[in-house]
C-alpha positions as CSV (number, residue, x, y, z in Angstrom):
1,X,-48.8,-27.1,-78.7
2,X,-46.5,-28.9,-76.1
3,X,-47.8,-30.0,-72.9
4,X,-45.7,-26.9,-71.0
5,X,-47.8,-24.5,-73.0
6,X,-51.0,-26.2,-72.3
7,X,-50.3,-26.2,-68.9
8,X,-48.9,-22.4,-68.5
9,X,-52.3,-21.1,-70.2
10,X,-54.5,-23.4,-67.9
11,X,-52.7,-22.1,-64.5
12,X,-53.1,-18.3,-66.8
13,X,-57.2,-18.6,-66.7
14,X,-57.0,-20.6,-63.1
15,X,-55.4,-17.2,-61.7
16,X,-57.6,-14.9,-63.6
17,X,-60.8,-16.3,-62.7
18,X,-59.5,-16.6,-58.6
19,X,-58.9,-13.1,-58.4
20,X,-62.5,-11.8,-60.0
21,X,-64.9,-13.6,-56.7
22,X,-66.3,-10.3,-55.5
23,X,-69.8,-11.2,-54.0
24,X,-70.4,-13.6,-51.2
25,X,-66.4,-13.1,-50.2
26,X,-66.9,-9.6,-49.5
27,X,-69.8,-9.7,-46.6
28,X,-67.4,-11.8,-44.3
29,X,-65.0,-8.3,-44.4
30,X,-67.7,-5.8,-44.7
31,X,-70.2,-6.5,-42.6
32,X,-67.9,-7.0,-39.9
33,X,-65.6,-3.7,-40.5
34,X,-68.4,-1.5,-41.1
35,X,-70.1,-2.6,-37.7
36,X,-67.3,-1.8,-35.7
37,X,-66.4,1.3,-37.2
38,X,-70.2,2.3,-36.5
39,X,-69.8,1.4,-32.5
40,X,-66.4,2.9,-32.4
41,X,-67.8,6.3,-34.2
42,X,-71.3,6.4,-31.6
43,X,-68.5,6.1,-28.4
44,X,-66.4,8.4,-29.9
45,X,-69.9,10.8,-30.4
46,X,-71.2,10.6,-27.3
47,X,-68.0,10.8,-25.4
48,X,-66.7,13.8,-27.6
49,X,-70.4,15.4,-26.8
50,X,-69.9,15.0,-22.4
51,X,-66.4,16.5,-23.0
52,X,-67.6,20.0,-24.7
53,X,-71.0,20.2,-22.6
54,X,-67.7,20.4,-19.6
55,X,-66.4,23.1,-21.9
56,X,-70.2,25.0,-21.5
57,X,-70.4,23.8,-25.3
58,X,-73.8,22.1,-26.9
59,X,-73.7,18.5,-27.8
60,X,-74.1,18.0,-31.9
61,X,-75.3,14.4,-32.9
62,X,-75.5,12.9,-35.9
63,X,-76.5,9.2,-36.6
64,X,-75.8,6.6,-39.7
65,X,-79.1,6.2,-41.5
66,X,-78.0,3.9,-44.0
67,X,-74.6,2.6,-45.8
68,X,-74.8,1.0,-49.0
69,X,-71.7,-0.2,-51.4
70,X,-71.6,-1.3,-54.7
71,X,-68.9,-3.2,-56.2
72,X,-68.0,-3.6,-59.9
73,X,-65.3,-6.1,-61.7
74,X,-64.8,-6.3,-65.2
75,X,-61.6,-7.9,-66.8
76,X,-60.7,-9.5,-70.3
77,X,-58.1,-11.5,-71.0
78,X,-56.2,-13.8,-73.7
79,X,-53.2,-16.2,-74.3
80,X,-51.8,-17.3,-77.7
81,X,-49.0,-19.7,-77.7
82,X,-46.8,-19.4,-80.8
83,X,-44.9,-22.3,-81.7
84,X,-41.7,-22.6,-85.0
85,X,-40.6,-25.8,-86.0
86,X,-37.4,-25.7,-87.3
87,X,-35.4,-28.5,-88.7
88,X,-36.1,-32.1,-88.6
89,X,-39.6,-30.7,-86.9
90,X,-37.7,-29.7,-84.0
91,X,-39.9,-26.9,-82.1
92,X,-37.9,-23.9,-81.8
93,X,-38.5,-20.1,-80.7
94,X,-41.7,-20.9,-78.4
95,X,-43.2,-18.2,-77.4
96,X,-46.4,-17.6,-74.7
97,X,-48.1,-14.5,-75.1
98,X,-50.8,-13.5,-72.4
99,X,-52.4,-10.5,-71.4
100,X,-55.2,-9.4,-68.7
101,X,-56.9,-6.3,-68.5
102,X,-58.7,-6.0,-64.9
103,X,-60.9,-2.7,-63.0
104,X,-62.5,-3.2,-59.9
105,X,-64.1,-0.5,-58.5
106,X,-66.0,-0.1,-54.6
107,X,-68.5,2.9,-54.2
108,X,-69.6,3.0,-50.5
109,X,-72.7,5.6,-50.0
110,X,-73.6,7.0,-46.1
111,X,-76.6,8.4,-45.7
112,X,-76.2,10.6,-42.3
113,X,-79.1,12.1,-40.3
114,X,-78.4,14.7,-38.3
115,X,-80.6,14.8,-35.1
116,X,-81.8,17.9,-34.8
117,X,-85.0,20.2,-35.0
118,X,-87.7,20.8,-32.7
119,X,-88.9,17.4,-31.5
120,X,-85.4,16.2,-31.3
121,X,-84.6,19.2,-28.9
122,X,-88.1,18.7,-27.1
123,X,-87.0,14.5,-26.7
124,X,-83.4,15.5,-25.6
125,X,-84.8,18.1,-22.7
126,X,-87.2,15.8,-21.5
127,X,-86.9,13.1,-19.2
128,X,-86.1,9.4,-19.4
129,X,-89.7,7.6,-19.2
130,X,-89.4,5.5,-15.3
131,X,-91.1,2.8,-18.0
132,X,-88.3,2.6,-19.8
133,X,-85.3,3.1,-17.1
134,X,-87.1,-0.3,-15.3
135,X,-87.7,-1.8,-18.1
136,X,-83.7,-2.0,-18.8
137,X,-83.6,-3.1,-15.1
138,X,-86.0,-6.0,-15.5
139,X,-83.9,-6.9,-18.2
140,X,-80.7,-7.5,-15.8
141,X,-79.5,-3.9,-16.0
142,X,-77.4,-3.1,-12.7
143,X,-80.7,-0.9,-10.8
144,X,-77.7,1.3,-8.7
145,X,-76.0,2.1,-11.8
146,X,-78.3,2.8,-14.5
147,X,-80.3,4.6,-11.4
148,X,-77.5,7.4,-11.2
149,X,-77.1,7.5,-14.6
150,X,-81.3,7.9,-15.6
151,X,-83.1,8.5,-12.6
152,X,-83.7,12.8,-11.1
153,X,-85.3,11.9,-8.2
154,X,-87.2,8.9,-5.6
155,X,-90.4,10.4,-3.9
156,X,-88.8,14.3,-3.6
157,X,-85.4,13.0,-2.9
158,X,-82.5,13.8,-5.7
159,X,-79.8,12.2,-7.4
160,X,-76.4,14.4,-7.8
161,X,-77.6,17.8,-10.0
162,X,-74.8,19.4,-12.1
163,X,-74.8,22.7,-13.5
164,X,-72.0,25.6,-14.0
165,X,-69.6,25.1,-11.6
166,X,-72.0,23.6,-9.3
167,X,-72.2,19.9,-8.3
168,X,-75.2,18.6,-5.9
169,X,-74.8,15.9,-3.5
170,X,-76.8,12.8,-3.8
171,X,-79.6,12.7,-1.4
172,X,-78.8,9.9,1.4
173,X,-82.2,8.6,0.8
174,X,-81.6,8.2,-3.0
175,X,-78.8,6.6,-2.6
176,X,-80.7,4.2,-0.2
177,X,-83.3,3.5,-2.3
178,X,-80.9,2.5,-5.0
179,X,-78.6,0.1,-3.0
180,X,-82.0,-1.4,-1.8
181,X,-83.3,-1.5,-5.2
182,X,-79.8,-3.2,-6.1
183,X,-80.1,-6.2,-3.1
184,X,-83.8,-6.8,-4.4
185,X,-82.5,-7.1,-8.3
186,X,-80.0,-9.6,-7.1
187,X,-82.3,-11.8,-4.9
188,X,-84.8,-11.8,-7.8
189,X,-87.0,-10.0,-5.1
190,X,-88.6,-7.4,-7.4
191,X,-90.8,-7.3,-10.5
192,X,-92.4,-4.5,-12.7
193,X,-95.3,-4.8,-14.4
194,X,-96.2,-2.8,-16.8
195,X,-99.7,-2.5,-18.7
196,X,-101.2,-0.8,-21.3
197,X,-104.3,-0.4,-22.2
198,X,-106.2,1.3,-25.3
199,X,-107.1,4.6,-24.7
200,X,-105.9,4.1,-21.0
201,X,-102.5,5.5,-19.3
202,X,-100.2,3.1,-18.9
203,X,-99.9,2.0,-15.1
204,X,-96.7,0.7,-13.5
205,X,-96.2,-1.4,-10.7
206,X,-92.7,-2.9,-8.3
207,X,-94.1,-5.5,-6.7
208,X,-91.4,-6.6,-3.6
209,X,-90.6,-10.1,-1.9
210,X,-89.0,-9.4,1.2
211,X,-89.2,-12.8,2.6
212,X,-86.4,-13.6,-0.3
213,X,-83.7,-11.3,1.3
214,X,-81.6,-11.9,4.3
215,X,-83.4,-10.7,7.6
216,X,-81.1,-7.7,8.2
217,X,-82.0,-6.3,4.9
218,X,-85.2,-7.1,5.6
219,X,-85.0,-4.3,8.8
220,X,-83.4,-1.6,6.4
221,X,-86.5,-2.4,3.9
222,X,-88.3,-1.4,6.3
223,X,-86.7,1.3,7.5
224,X,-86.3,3.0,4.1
225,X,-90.0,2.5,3.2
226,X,-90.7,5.0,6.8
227,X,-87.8,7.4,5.3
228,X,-89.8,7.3,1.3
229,X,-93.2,7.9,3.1
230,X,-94.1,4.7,1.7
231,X,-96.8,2.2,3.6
232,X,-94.7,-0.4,5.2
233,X,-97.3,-2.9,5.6
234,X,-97.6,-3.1,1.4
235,X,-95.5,-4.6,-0.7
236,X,-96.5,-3.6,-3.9
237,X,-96.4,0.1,-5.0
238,X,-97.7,2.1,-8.1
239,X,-94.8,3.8,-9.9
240,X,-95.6,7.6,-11.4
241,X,-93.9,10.7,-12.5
242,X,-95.7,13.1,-11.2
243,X,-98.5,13.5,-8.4
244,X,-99.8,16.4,-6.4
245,X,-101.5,13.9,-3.9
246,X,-98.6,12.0,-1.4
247,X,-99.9,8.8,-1.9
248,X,-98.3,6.1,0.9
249,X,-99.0,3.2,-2.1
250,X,-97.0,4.9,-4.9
251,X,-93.6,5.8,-5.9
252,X,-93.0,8.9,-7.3
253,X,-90.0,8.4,-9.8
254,X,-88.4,11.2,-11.9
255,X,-86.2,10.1,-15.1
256,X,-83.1,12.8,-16.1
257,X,-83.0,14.1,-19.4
258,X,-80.4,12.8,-22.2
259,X,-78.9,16.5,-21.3
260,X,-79.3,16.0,-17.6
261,X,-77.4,12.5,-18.0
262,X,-74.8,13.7,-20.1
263,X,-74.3,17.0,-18.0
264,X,-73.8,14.1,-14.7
265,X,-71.1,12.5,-16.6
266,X,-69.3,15.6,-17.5
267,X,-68.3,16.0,-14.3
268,X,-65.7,13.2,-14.4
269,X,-63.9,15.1,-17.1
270,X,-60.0,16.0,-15.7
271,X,-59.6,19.3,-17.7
272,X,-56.3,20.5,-18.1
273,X,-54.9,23.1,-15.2
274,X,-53.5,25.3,-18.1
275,X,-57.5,25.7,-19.7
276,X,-58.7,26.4,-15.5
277,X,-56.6,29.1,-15.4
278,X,-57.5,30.7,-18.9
279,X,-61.0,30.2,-18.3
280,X,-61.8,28.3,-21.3
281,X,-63.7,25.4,-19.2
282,X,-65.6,26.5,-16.3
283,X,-63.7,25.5,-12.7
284,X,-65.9,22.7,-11.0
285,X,-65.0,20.5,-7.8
286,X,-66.8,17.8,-8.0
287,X,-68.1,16.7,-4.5
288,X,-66.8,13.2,-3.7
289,X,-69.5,11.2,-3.9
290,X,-67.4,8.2,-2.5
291,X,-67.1,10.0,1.5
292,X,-71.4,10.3,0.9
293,X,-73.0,7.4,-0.6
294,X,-70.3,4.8,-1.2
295,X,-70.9,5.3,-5.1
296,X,-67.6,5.3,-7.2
297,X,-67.5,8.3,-9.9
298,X,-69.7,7.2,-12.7
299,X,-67.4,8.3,-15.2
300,X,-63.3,9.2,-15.0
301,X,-62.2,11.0,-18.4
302,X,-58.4,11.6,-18.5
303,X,-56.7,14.0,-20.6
304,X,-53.3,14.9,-21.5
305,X,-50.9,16.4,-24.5
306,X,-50.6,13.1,-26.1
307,X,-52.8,10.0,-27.7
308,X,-52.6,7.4,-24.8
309,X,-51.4,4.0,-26.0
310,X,-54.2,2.0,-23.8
311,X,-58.2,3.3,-24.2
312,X,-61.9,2.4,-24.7
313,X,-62.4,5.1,-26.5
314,X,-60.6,8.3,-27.1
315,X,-61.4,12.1,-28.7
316,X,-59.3,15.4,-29.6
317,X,-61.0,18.5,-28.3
318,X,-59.1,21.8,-27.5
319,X,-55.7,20.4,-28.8
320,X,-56.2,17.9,-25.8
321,X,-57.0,14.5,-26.3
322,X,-59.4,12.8,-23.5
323,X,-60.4,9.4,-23.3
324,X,-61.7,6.5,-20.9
325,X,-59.1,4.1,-20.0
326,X,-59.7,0.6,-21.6
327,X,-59.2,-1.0,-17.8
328,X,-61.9,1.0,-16.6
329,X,-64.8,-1.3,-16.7
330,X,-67.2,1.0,-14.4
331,X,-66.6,4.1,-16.8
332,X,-66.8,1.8,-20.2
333,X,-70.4,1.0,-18.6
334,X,-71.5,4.6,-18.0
335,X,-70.7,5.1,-21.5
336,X,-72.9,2.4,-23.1
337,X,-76.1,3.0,-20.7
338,X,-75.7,6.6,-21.7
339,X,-75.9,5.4,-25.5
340,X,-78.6,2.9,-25.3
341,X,-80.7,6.2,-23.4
342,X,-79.2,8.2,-26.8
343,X,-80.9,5.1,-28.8
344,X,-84.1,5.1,-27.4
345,X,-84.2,9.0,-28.0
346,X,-83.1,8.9,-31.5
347,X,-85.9,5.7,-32.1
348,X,-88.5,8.5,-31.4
349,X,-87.0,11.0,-33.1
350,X,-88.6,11.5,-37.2
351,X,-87.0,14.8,-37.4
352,X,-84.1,15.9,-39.5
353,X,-82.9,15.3,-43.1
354,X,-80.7,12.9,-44.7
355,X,-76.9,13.7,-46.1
356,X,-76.2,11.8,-48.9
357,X,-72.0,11.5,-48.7
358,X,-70.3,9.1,-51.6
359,X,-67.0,7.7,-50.1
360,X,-64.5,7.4,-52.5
């Protein structure tokens, strides 16, 4: 065998055994795709869920309980170099014969759970926890946005109610304590504690420092403590849901439900004229929040014929596409606070089956 030969079938089982690495080289691509085609499918859930409650149509969730994929690789192959000598043991008629025989298969398995049934229904009609909407503030959360989004009310006064062609304006004094709530976050003036206890509720307490913000914002602390019925010479207050007794040293604090927040972001949907006029949406006008409180829109979802070039996140519904504009940083926020309040729920939620689905 001639030195050519050797060398062809060497570079023949170099190639064959570089195209067979399955294993480690596949968790780079995977792991990777798979994640952000999970966090592309949850926006394109939740957002596809706010568009048809606008269109007086119940939300449908269903979450990713598990993806598994198996790979398989098998492959033979040979090489036979066939060499003549002729005359004067001159090699003539070489000849390199090679073959490969390869199959590589990829079986990807998604276990859905649909979130439904009785509990799930029960967690999605009842309100947001104040423990849990302050714990997200403690954590650096923005306190005035993740308020509108989360919280129903501040000691009887009320965030912006939606229903049927109604829209609510924000209390004054809700949006006040919110815009207060925000200067405190940002001066590091306010802390929540939060303990719990065996076989004790768990108590809840915003403790303020004052002498940390600016003297003028000192004077409208203290004028929105006299407007909350709240004791101005305190500053520490018990937080609670609900209490039949006006207490001047607690806070009374109401939480929305997921349906509640989702139903408050609907109302930035632009429907289509053409589906106004055949009544397949309800007719809303949306009170402009902006003229009251000083609040943008918590959410602006366009709409049109066509698939927009430039978005967040986009959905067809109605033989309409809607989507949030990718520029649209204030709307791109709504959407994640509403899904880490959709996260929580569904981490509480043991209901519902699994659906097996094989991907081919």
């Amino acid at each position: 065998m001639g030195g050519r030969a050797v060398l062809l079938v060497f570079l023949f089982f170099v190639i064959l055994n570089g195209c067979t690495r399955v294993g480690p080289d596949m968790l780079y691509t995977d792991r990777f795709d798979y994640t952000a085609a999970i966090a592309d499918s949850w926006n394109e859930q939740v957002l596809l869920n706010i568009v048809r409650l606008r269109y007086s149509a119940w939300p449908v969730f269903v979450g990713i309980d598990q993806i598994v994929t198996a790979y398989t690789m098998e492959h033979t192959g040979s090489a036979r170099f066939i060499g003549r000598r002729g005359i004067a043991d001159i090699l003539t008629n070489d000849q390199l014969e090679a073959g490969w025989v390869g199959k590589f298969s990829e079986r990807p398995t998604v276990i859905y759970k649909p979130l439904s049934g009785i509990k799930f229904v029960s967690a999605f009609l009842t309100p947001v926890q104040p423990a849990a909407i302050l714990s997200l503030m403690e954590t650096g959360w923005p306190a005035d946005h993740l308020g509108r989004i989360a919280l129903r009310s501040v000691n009887e006064h009320y965030n912006t109610n939606a229903e049927y062609s109604v829209m609510y304006r924000t209390d004054v004094q809700f949006a006040s304590f919110l815009t207060m709530l925000k200067a405190l976050q940002s001066a590091d003036a306010v802390k929540i504690n939060i303990e719990k206890k065996k076989d004790r509720p768990e108590t809840i307490n915003m403790v303020l420092f004052p002498e940390r913000l600016t003297s003028e914002l000192q004077v409208k602390l203290q004028d929105l403590k006299a407007e909350l019925g709240l004791d101005p010479k305190i500053n520490s207050y018990r937080i609670v849901r609900n209490s039949l007794i006006y207490d001047p040293g607690e806070i009374r604090m109401q939480g929305r439900s997921i349906l509640q927040v989702l139903l408050s972001l609907a109302t930035g949907v632009e429907i289509p004229k053409a589906h106004i006029e055949a009544n397949i949406a309800p007719p809303l006008e949306p009170i402009p929040e902006k003229e009251l409180t000083g609040f943008p829109p918590l959410m602006v979802i366009k709409s049109g014929p066509k698939k927009p070039g430039n978005a967040f996140v986009t959905v067809r519904y109605q033989d309409m596409w809607f989507w949030i504009d990718n520029t649209d940083h204030h709307s791109k926020r709504s959407l994640v606070y509403a899904l880490a309040l959709i996260t929580l729920l569904d981490s509480d939620s043991k209901t519902g089956g699994s659906v097996v689905i094989p991907v081919n």
